[in-house]
C-alpha positions in Angstrom: 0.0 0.0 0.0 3.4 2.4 0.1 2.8 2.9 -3.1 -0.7 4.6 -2.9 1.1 6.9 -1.1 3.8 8.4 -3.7 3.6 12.1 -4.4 3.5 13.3 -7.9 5.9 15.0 -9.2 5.1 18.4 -9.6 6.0 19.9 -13.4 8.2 22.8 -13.3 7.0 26.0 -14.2 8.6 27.2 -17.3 9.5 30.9 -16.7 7.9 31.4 -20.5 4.8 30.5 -19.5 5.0 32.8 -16.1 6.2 36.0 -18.6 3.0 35.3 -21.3 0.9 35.4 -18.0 2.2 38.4 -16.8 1.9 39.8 -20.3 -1.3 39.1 -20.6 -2.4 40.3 -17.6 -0.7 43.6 -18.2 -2.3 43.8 -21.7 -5.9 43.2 -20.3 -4.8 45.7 -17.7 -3.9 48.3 -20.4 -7.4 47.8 -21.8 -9.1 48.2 -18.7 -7.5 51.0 -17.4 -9.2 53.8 -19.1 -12.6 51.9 -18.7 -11.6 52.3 -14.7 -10.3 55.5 -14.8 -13.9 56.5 -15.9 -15.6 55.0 -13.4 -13.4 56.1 -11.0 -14.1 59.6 -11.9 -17.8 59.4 -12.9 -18.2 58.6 -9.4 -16.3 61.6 -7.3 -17.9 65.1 -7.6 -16.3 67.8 -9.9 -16.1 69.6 -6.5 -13.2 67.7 -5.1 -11.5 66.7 -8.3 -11.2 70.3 -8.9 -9.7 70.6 -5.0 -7.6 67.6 -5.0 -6.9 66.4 -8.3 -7.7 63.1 -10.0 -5.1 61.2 -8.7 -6.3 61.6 -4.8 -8.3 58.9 -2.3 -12.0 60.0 -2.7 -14.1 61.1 0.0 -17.6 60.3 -1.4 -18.4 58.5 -4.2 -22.0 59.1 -5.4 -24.0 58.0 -8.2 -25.2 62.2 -8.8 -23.2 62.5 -12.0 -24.9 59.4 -13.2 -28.3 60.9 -12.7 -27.8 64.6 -13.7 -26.3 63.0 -16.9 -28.9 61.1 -17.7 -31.7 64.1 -17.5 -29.6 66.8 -18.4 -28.7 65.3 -22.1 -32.4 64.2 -22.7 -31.0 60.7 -23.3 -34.4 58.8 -23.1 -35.1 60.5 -27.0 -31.5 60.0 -28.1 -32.0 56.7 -27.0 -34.9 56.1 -29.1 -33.1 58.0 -31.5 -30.8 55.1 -32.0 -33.0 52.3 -31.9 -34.6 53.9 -34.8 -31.5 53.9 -37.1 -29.7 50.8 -35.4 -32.6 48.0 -35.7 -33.8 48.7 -38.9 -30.2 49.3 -40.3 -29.1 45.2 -38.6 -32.3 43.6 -39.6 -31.9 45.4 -43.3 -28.2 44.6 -43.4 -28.4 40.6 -42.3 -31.3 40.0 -44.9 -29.8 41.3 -48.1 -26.7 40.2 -47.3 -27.6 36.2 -46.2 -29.3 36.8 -49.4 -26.5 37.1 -51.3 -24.5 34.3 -49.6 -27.0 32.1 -50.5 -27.3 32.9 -54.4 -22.8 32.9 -54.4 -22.5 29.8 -52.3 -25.6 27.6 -52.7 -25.8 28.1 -56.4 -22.9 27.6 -59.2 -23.1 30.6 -61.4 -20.2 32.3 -63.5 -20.6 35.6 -61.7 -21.3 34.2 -58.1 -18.0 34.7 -57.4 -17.4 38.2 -58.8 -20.6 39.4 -57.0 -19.0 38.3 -53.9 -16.0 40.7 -55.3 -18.4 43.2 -55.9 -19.8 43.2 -51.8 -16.5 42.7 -50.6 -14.6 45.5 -52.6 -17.0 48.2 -50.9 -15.3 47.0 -47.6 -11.6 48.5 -48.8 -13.3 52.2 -49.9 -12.8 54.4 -47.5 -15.7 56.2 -46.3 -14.1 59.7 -45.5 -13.9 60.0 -49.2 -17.4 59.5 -50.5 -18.5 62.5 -47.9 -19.0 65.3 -50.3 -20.7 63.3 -53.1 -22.8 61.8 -50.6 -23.4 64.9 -49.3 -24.8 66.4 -52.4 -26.8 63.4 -53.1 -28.4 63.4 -49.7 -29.9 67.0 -50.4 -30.8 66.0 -54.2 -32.7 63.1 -53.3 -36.5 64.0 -53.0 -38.4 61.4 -50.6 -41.8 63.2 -50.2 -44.1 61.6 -47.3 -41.8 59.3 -46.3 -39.1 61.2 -44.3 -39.8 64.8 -42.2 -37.8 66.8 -44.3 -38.7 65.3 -47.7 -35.1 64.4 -48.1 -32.6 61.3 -47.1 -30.4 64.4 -45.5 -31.0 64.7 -41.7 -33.2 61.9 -41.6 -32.9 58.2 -40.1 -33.3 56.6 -43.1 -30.4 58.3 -44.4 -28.4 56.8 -41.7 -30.0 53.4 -42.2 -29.3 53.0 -45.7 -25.3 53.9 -45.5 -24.9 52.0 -43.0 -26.5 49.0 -44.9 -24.7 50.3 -48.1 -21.0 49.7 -45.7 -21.8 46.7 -43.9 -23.0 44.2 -46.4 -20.1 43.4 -47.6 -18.5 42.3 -44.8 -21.8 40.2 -43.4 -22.0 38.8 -46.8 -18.6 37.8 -47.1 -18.9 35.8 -43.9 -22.0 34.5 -44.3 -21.2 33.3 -47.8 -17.7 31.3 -46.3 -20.7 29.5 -43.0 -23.1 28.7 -45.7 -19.9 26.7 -48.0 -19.7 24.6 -44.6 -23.4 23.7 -45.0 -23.7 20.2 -46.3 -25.1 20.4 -50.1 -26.8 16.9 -49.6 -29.8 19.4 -47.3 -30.5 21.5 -50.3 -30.8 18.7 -53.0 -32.9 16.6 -50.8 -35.4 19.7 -50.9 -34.9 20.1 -54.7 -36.3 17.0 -55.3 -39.0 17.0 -52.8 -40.0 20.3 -54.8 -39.0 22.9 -52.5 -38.9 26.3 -54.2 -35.3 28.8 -54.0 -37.0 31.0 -51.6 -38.2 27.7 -49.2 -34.4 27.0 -49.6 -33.4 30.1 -47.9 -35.9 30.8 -45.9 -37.1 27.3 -44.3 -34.1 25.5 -44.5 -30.3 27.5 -45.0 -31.5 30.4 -42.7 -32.0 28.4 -39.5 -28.8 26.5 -39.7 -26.9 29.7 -39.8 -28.0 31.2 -36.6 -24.9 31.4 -35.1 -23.5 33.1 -37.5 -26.3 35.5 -37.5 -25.9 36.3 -33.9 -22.5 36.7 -34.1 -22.8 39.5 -36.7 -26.1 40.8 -35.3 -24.1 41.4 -32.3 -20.8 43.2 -34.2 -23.6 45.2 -36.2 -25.5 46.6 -32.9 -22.0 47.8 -31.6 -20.5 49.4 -34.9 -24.3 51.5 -35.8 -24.6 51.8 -32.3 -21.2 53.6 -31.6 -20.8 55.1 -35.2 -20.6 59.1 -34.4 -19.0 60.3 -38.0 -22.1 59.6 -40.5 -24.6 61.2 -38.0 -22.1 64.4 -37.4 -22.1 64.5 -41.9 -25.5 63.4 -42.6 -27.4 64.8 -39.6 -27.7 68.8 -39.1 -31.0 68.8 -36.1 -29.6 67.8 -32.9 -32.8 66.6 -32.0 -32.4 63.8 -34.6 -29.1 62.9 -33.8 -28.2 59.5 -32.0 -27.3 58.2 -28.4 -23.6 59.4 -29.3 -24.1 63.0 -29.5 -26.6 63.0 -26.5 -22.8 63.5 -25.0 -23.0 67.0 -26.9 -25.3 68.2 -24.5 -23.5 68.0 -21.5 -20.3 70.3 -22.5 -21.3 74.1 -21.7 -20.4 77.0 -23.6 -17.7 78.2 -21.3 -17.3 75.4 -18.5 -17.5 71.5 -19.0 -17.9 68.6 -16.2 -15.2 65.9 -17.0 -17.1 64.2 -14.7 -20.8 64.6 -15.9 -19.1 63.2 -19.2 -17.5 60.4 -18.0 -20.6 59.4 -16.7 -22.8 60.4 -19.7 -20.4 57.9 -21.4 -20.7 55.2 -18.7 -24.2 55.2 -19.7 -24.4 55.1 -23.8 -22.4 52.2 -23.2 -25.1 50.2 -21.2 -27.3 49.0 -24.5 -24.0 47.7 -26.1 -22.9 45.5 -23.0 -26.5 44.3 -22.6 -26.8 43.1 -26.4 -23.0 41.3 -25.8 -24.1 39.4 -22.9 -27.3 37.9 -24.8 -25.7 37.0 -27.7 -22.3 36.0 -25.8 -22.6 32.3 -26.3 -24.4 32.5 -29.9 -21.4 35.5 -30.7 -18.4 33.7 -29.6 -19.7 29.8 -31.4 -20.4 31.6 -34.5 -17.2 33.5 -34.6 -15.2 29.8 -34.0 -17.0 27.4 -35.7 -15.4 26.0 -38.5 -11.8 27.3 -37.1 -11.3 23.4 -36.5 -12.2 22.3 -39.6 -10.5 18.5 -40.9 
């Protein structure tokens, strides 16, 4: 029975392995840091930051700046401001583009492939350079009864459709590569049972890419969500911008609370988190499926 008793050897620790932990941990630190510095100072009053500095032990924390930024930048309408581009804009985007990953993959067609060129070219222009044109074309366009001001300039739908018009490419580029992965054997079966092209897509290729759905579903909500430059170009009321500019509203004339901001920012950030942690387990299966693939 002595030797039930032996002691394991323990493996060494390779000081390699101790370095790309303490790497790593420094590198999760750096990304952190500003992330706690804001918290740290959304919390203190502007009052004793002002009297002590930043880089002091607090007195009081309180959740005031949390509340006065809230009210003070009308957020609630920003809010709804946002939903208004950023839903429409996803759901838009992840149809057309699934769309057109199922015509380049599912189907063998001598300009599948170039279409899927076409989609993914857009992704390489950037969009600082189309502003003025854009611009122009925005105030040409005459949309009577469907937006306030009769044009796609400082309007939602404006928004909506360049953001559809930038992100399609991407989503149908990844789409296209999940739906390769598909086994073709599903879709002939269907064929022959006398299933129509839209049944394929709709009723039997659409369900089976779900996690890749959610996985861009998610990367969409945060990119429209947090996009700040098309609604400064495209969007001249301030009562029609987004979430993002709702920020705007807290900087004075002639005095501005770092603080107030800090925690004006603390709380645009809330919808984004919220949508990550739904879709965390769909977002991070779609993103690595397929990565193991033999």
């Amino acid at each position: 029975m002595s030797t039930a008793l032996a002691v394991k050897k323990r493996t060494p620790v390779r000081p390699a392995r101790i370095l790309l932990h303490v790497f790593l941990a420094s590198m999760a630190l750096a990304w952190l840091a500003p992330l706690l510095w804001a918290v740290y100072a959304a919390l203190r009053p502007y009052s004793e930051t002002s009297e002590k500095g930043y880089v002091s032990w607090p007195d009081t924390l309180t959740f005031e700046n949390f509340t006065n930024a809230f009210t003070q930048s009308d957020m609630t309408h920003y809010f709804g401001n946002t939903m208004l581009i950023a839903v429409p804009a996803v759901l838009l985007t992840l149809f057309l583009s699934s769309m057109v990953a199922f015509y380049v993959s599912r189907f063998d067609f001598r300009v599948n492939l170039f279409l899927l060129l076409v989609f993914t070219a857009g992704n390489l222009l950037p969009q600082q350079v189309i502003i003025t044109p854009l611009y122009r074309l925005y105030l040409l366009v005459d949309l009577p009864g469907i937006t306030m001001s009769g044009k796609l300039y400082d309007s939602a739908l404006g928004l909506v459709l360049i953001h559809v018009a930038f992100q399609s490419g991407f989503c149908a580029f990844v789409l296209s590569n999940y739906m390769k992965m598909l086994p073709h054997e599903l879709t002939e079966a269907a064929l022959v049972d006398g299933a129509s092209v839209w049944r394929l897509y709709w009723q039997i290729t659409l369900p089976l890419c779900k996690p890749a759905m959610a996985a861009l579903a998610t990367l969409l909500s945060i990119w429209i969500y947090n996009d700040f430059f098309w609604a400064l170009v495209l969007i001249s009321t301030g009562e029609n911008m987004p979430i993002t500019s709702a920020l705007n509203n807290l900087s004075g004339q002639y005095f501005t609370d770092p603080n107030l901001i800090a925690a004006g920012a603390l709380i645009t950030a809330v919808p984004v988190l919220i949508v990550y942690f739904l879709l965390q387990r769909q977002f991070v299966s779609g993103l690595t499926l397929g990565a193991n693939k033999g």
